[in-house]
C-alpha positions as CSV (number, residue, x, y, z in Angstrom):
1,X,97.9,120.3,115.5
2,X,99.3,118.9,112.1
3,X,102.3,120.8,112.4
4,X,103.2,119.6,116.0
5,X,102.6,115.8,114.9
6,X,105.0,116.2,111.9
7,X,107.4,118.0,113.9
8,X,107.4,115.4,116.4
9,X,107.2,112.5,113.3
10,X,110.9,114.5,112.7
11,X,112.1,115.0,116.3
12,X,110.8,111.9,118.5
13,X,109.7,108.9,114.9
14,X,106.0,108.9,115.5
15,X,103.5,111.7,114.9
16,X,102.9,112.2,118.7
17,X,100.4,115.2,119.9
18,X,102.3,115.2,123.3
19,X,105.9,115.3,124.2
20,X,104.8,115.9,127.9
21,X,102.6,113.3,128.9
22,X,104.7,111.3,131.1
23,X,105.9,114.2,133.1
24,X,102.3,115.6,133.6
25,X,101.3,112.2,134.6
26,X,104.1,112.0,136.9
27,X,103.4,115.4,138.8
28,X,99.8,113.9,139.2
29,X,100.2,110.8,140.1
30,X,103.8,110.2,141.5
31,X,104.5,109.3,145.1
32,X,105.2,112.7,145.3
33,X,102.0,113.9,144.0
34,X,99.9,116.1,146.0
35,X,97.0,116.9,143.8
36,X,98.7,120.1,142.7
37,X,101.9,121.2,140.1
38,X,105.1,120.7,141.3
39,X,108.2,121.3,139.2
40,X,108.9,117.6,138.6
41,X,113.3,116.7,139.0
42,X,115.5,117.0,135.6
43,X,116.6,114.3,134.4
44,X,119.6,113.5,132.9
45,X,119.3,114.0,129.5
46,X,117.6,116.4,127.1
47,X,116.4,114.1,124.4
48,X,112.3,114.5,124.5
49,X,112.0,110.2,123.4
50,X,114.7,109.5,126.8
51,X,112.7,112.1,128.9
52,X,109.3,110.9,128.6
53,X,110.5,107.3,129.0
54,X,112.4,108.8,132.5
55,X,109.4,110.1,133.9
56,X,107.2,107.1,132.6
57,X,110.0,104.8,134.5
58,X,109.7,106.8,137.7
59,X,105.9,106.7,137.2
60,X,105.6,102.7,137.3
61,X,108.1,102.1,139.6
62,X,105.9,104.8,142.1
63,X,102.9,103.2,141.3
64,X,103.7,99.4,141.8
65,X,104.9,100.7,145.5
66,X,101.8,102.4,145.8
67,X,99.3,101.9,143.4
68,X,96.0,103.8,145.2
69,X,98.0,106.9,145.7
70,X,96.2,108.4,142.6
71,X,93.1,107.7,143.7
72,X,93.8,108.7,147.3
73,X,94.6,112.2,146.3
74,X,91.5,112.7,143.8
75,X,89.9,114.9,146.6
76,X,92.7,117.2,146.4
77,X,93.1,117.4,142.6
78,X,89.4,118.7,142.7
79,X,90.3,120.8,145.2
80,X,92.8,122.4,143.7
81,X,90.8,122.6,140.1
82,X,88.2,124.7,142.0
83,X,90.4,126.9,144.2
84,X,93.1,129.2,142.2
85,X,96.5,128.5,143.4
86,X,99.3,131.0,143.6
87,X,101.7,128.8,141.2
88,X,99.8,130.4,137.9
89,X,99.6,133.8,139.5
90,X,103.2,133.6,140.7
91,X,104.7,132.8,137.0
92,X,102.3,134.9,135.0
93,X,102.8,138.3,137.1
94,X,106.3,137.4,138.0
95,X,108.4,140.9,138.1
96,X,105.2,142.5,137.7
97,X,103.5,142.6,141.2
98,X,104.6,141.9,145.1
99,X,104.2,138.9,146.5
100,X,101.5,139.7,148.9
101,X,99.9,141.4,146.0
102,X,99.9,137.6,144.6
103,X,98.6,136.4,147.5
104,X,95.6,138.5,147.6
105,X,95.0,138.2,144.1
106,X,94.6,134.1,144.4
107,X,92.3,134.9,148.1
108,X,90.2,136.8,145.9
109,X,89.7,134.0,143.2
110,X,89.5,131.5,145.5
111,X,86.6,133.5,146.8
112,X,85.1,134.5,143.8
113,X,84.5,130.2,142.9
114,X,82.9,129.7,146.1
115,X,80.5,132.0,145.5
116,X,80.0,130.8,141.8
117,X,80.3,127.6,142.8
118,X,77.3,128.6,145.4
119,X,75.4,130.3,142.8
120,X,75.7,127.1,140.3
121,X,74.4,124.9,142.6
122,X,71.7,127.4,143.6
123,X,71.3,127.6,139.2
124,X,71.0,124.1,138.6
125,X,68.1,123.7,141.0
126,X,66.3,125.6,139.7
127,X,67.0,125.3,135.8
128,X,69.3,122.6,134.8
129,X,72.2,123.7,132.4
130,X,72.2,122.8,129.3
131,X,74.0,119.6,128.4
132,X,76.9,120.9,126.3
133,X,77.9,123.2,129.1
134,X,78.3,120.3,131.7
135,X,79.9,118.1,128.9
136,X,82.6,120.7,128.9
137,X,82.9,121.2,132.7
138,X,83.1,117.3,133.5
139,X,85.8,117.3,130.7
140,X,88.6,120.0,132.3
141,X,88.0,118.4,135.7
142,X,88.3,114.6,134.4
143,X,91.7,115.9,132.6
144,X,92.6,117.4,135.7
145,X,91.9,114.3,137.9
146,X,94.2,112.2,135.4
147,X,97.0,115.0,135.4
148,X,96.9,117.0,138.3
149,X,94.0,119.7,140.0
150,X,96.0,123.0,139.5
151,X,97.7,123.2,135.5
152,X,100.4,125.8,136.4
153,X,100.2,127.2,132.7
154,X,95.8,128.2,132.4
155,X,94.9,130.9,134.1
156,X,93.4,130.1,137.4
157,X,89.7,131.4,137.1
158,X,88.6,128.4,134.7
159,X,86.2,127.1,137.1
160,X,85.0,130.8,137.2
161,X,84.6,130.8,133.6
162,X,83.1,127.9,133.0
163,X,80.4,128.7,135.9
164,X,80.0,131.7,134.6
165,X,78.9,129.5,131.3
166,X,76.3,128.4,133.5
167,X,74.8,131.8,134.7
């Protein structure tokens, strides 16, 4: 990470981790915002320091109209965390497979973490996980609650994984 912080030290004059926060929490939580990714508007410059402060703009100004929508659309961010959405499928096999190949592909995760999900519950009655493993499960979903439920770039079968951890 020292790298990115001194590269951004260079581009944006403070060691910043992020040069995408503002966006991300504008695709989460904007007016807009419907608990998945959607590609957020360009604005009009290219500068990474004006861009963030764009998106943080449009982020207040949506949030002092509407301050609860965030927390309105929590439900839906966890929705879309456990259920696979065809945005990841549709960029990572892009030129690669059909659309309806897609589609079948993200019915078949989708079906796969109910039955994990199924399985968990079933797991944790009977022996409780150990702590780490739910420390690290809470974590993605809280991140995904703050940004938004379905990260277009991660593969969509992280719930699977991580209740797979579980098992």
């Amino acid at each position: 990470m020292v790298p990115w912080a001194i590269r951004n030290l260079y581009t944006m004059g403070k060691p910043s981790l992020s040069t995408n926060l503002w966006v991300n929490l504008w695709i989460g939580n904007s007016a807009g915002a419907k608990g998945g990714y959607f590609p957020p508007p360009p604005p009009n410059t290219q500068d990474e320091v004006e861009r963030e402060r764009w998106f943080r703009h449009k982020l207040t100004k949506d949030l002092r109209k509407n301050p609860f929508h965030p927390i309105l659309i929590l439900p839906l961010k966890a929705f879309y965390f456990w259920v696979p959405t065809i945005t990841p499928i549709s960029w990572g096999l892009r030129g690669i497979v059909s659309r309806k190949t897609k589609i079948v592909i993200a019915i078949i995760l989708t079906l796969l973490n109910i039955l994990l999900l199924f399985f968990v519950a079933k797991s944790i009655i009977n022996k409780p996980p150990p702590k780490e493993l739910l420390l690290i499960t809470t974590y993605f979903w809280l991140v995904s609650m703050l940004f938004f439920g379905a990260d277009r770039f991660r593969f969509p079968i992280l719930p699977f994984l991580l209740i797979l951890a579980f098992l």
